[in-house]
N, C-alpha and C positions, 0 to 999 in steps of 0.2 A: 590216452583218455582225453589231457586238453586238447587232441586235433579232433577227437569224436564231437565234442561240446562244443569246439566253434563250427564244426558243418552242420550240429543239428540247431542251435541258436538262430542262424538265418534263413533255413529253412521252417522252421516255427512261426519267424516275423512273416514270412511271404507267403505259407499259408493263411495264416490271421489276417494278414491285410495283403491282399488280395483284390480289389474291385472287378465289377462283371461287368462285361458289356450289356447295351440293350439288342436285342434281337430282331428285326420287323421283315427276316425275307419269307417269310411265309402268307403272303399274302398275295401269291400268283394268278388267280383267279381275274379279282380285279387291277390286277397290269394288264391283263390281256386284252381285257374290256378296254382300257385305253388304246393300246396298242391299237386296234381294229379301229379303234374309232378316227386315230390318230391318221392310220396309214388310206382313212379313205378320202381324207382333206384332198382338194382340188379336182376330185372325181364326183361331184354332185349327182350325175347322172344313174353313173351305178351306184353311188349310195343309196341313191333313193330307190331303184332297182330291189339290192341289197334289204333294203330295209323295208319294203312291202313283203320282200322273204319272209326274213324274220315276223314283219308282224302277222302276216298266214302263218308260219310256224306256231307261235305262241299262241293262237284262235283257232290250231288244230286242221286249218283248212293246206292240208298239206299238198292236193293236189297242186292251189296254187301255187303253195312255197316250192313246189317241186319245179314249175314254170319258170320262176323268176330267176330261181338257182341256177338251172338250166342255161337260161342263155346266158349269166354271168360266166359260169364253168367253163363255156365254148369259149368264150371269150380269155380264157384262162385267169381266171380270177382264182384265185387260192382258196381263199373262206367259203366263195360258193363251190366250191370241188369238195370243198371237206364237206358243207354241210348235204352235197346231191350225195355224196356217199351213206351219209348217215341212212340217209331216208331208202337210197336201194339196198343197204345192210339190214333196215328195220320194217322195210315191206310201207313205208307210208306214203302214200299219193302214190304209188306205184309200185307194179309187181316187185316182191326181195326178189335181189338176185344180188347172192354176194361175189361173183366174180367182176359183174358191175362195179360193184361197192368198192375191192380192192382196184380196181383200175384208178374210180377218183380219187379214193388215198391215195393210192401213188402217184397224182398226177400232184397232188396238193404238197404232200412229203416232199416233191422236187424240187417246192420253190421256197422249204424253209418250213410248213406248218407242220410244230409240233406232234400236236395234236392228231394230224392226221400218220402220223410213224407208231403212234401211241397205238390207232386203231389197227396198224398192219401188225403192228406186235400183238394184237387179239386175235385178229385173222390166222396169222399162222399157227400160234399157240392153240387154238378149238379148232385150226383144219378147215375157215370157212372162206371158201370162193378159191383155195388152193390150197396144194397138199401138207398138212400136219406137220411141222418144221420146228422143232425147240431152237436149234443152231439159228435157224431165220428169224426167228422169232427174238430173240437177242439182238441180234443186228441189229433189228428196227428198236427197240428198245431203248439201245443205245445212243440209235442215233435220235432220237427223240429228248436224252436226255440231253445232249448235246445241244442240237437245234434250239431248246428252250433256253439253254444259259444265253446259247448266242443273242437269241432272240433278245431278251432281257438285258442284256448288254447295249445291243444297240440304241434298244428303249430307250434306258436310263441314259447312257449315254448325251443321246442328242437334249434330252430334257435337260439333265446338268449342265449342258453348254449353254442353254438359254437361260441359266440361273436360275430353274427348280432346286428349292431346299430339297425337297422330298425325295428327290431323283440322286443330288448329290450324295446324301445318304448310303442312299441306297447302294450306288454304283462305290461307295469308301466303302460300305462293308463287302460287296463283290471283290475287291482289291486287298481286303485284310483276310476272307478267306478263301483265297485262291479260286471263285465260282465263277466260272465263262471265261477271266481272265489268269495271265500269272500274277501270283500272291505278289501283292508290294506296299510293304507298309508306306513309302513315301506318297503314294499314290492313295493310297486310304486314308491318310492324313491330310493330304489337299483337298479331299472330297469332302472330309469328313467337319476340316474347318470351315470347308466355306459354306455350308448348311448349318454349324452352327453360331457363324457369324449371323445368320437371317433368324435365332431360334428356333433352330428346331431342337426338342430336346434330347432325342435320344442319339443326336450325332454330339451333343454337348459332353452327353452322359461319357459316350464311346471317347472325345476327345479326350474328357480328361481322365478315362485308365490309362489311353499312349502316355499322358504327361506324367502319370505315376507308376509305370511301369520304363519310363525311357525307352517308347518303344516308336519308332522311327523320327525319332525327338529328343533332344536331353530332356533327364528326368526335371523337373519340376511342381512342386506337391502344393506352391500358391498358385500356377495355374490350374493344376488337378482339382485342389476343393473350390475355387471361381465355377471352372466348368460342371462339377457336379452340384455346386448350389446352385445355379442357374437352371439346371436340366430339374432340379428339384422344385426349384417354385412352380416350375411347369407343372407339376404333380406327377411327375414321373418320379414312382417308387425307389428304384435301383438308382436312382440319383442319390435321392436320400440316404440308403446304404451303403452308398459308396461314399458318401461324403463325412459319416459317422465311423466310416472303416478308415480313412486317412488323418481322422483326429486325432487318433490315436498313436503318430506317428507324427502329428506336427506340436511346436512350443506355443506357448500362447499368443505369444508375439508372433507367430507365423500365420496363427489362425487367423489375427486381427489385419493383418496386413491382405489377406486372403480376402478379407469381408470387404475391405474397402476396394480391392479389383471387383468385386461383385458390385456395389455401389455406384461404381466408375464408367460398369459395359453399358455401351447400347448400339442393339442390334442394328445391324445394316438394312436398308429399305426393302420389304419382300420386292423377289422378280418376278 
């Protein structure tokens, strides 16, 4: 019976206290929007090519956008492959013709876009521009999801070397759950400090669970409530709850000692 009561006693503490991380890889959309914008730096020429595309696309004059696309695509430009696909997959500014369509996918799919693996995994799966393939249609799926971690890795990556908080972030929580790269707390912890050396909060928040879980760190619960009061004045919620969940597990004297590392920090110069 006393070996019951001491396995379920610390298991009740670590339920109860507990802190969560904060969350933010869901917002792929706009990475990609940088990403594109990012990878057309020092090509002025086709950017702006590119981007009278786009702005015929969005004004519906697709013939032109179909133009512009065109000679970037010969050119092997990626983005304009995916998007000449779009338009001979959807019939605009030019006759549909999905075997078309799948050809630019796959031209675009070769050089890394996601997105364009996304479109052959619909092609195959509805049977369109070739023959009806579930097993094929997987593959592409796959590797689509692939492609995208890669992608976003490298993103982040190069950002965080140039001292983006928002990137290092990002790229500590790719390393804490194993996405694009292998799982490595020490690695999620280097990212994740040096963003929230600059404030950011929700790399603050994430530090200090590692310092109150010991987890690619010795435990410590005066850095844990530092980092989660910090991440908290931010107004980041889950700061707050996590810093009201370690109270309860520090002495007063801890807490105060805790309050004056907060009093003490200040951020490093954004980069």
């Amino acid at each position: 019976m006393n070996k019951l009561i001491l396995f379920i006693l610390p298991l009740l503490l670590f339920l109860v206290v507990t802190p969560v991380y904060a969350d933010e890889l869901s917002d792929g959309n706009s990475t990609e929007l940088l990403r594109q914008l990012d990878s057309l730096n020092g090509e002025e020429a086709k950017k702006n090519i590119f981007q009278e595309g786009m702005y015929a696309y969005l004004q519906r004059d697709y013939k032109t956008a179909f133009k512009k696309f065109k000679s970037l695509a010969n050119q092997g430009h990626s983005m304009a492959q995916l998007q000449l696909g779009e338009l001979y997959e959807l019939g605009w500014g030019v006759p549909q013709d999905y075997k078309e369509a799948v050809e630019w996918y796959r031209k675009a799919s070769e050089q890394g876009e996601f997105r364009a693996s996304e479109q052959l995994y619909l092609m195959y799966h509805k049977g369109r521009g070739v023959a009806k393939d579930e097993a094929e249609a997987q593959k592409w799926g796959h590797k689509a999801s692939k492609q995208k971690q890669n992608r976003a890795v490298k993103y982040y990556r190069k950002k965080a070397e140039q001292g983006k908080a928002f990137a290092q972030f990002k790229l500590g929580e790719m390393f804490s759950q194993g996405q694009g790269v292998p799982q490595d707390d020490a690695e999620a912890l280097k990212w994740y400090l040096k963003a929230a050396e600059q404030g950011h909060a929700s790399a603050q928040n994430n530090l200090g669970v590692r310092y109150s879980k010991g987890k690619g760190i010795s435990q410590n619960y005066l850095e844990a409530y530092k980092w989660f009061k910090l991440a908290e004045a931010k107004g980041l919620k889950v700061g707050r709850q996590n810093r009201e969940t370690i109270e309860k597990i520090m002495t007063p004297e801890q807490i105060a000692e805790a309050q004056k590392l907060v009093r003490e920090w200040t951020p490093k110069p954004p980069q």
